[in-house]
N, C-alpha and C positions, 0 to 999 in steps of 0.2 A: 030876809036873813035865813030864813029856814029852806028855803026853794036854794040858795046860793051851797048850805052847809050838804045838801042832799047831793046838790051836783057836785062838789067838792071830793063828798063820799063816793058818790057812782065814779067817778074819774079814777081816783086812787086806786078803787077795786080794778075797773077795767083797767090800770096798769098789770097792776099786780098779776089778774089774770094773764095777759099777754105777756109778762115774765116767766109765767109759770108754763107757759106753751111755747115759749121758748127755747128755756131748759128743757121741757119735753125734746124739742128739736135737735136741740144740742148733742142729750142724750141719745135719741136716732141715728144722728149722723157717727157721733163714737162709734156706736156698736157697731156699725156697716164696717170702720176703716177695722176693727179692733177684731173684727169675723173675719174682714179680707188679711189681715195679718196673720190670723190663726188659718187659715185657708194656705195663704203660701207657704208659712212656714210647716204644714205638713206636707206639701207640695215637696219640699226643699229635702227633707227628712227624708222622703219615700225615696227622691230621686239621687241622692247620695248614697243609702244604704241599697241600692239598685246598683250604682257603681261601682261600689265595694266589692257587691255579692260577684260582680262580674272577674271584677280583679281575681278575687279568691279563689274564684270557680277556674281562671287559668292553670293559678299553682297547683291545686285539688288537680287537676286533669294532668300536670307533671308527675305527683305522684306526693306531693309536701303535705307530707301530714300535718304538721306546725297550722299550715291555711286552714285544714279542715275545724281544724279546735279554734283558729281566729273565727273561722264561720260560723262554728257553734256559738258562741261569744256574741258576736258581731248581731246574729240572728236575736240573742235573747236581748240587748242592748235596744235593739230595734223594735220589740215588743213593749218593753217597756215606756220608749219613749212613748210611741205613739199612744200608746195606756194614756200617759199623764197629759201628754197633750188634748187629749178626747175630756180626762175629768176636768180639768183645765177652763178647757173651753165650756162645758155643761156648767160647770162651776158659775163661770162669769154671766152666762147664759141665765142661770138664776138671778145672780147679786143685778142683772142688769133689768128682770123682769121688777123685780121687789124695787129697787127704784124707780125706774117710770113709773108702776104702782103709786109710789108715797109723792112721788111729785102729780098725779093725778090726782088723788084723795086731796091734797094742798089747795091744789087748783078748782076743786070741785067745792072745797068747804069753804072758797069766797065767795 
């Protein structure tokens, strides 16, 4: 009875564990797509306000001052973004460390 309740226990844990490596995986795999997503949308960002600046750069070279203060604009819009995007992504880049952490600690105090 007591050899049956042991293996009972070790079975349950080795679940458990293997859930919790799992979830470990799970979480790996997010953060790959969740990085490639942050990856192209600054891809995307850089390569539109690059089209812009071109646009602009026409008018500006006609003589339209109106473009030039769009470019001014345009330029600080684009700093910004990229700003948030960067703490954004560091952001998640933490919340995503401190959970695999707590799901490790989980996994380890079986």
């Amino acid at each position: 009875m007591e050899t049956e309740n042991k293996e009972r226990l070790r079975s349950e844990y080795s679940q458990k564990i293997f859930q919790k490596e799992h979830q470990m995986d799970n979480l790996s795999n997010d953060q790959k797509k969740i990085q490639a997503i942050f990856g192209t949308l600054d891809y995307e960002i850089t390569r539109n306000f690059r089209e812009l600046e071109r646009l602009n750069g026409e008018d500006i070279s006609k003589g339209n001052k109106p473009a030039r203060w769009a470019q001014d604009e345009l330029s600080g819009k684009q700093r910004y973004l990229t700003g948030f995007l960067q703490q954004q992504n560091q952001e998640f880049t933490r919340n995503y460390a401190k959970a695999t952490e707590r799901v490790r600690e989980e996994r380890d105090q079986l």
